[in-house]
C-alpha positions as CSV (number, residue, x, y, z in Angstrom):
1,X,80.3,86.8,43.2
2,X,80.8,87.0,39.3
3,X,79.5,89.8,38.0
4,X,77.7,87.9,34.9
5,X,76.2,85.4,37.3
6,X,74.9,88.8,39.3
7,X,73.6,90.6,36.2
8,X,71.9,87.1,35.5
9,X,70.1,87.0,38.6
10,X,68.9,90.5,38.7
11,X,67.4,90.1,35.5
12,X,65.7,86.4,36.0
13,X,64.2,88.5,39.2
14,X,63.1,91.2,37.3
15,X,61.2,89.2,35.5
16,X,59.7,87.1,37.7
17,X,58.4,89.6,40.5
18,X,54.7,91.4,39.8
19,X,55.0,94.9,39.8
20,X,51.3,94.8,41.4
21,X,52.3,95.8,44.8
22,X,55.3,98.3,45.2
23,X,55.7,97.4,48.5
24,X,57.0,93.9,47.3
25,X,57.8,94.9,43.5
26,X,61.4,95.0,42.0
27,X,62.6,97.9,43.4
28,X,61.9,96.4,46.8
29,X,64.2,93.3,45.9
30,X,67.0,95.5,45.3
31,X,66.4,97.2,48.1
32,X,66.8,94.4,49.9
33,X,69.4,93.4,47.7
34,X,71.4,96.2,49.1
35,X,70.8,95.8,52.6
36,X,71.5,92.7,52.2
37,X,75.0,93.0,50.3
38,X,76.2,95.4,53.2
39,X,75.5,93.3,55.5
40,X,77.4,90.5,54.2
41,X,80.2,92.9,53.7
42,X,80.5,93.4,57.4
43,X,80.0,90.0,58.0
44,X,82.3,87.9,55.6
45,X,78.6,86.4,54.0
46,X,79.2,84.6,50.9
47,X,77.2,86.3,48.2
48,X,76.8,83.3,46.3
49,X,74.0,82.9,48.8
50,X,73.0,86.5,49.8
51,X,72.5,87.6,46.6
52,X,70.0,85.4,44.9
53,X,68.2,84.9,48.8
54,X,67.7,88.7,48.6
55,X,66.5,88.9,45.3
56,X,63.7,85.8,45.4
57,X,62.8,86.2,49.3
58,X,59.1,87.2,48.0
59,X,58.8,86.2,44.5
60,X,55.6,85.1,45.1
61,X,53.1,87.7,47.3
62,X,49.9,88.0,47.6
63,X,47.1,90.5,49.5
64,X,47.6,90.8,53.3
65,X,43.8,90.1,52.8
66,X,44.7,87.2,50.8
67,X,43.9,84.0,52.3
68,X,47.2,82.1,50.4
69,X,49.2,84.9,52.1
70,X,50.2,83.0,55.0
71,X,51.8,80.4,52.5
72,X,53.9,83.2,50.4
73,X,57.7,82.8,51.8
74,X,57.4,78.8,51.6
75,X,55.8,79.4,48.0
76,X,58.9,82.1,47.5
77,X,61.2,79.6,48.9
78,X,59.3,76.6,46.7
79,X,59.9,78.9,43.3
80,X,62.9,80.3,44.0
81,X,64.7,76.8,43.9
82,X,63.0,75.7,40.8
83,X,64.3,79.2,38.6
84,X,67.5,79.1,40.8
85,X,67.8,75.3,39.1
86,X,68.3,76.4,35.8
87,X,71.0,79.0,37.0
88,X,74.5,77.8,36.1
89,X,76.9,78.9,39.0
């Protein structure tokens, strides 16, 4: 992956995800982010699709108590496309 396309992602996620909930705040993207780029490694993934999939998988979150929260990954998914649009690469 090109490594201004990367630093582009990470910030666009950065400054999309809430910092409300540290279980699902920044950090945890890259953490993901992480896991996720190893994996790939082993497994001949292209980044191209790890890396923003990683970063955006819950963009949106709400509550466990929340009663929209059984709609947050298609909402994720929904969001994720529309910023990802506006991405060139």
């Amino acid at each position: 992956m090109d490594i201004a396309l990367r630093r582009r992602l990470l910030d666009l996620a950065r400054a999309q995800i809430s910092n409300d909930d540290p279980s699902h705040d920044f950090e945890h993207a890259r953490r993901v982010l992480k896991n996720a780029e190893q994996i790939a490694a082993a497994e001949g993934a292209a980044l191209d699709v790890i890396v923003p999939a990683a970063l955006f998988h819950d963009v949106v979150n709400y509550p466990k108590d929340d009663p929209r929260a059984a709609r947050a990954s298609d909402e994720s998914a929904d969001l994720a496309a529309i910023l990802l649009s506006d991405v060139p690469g």
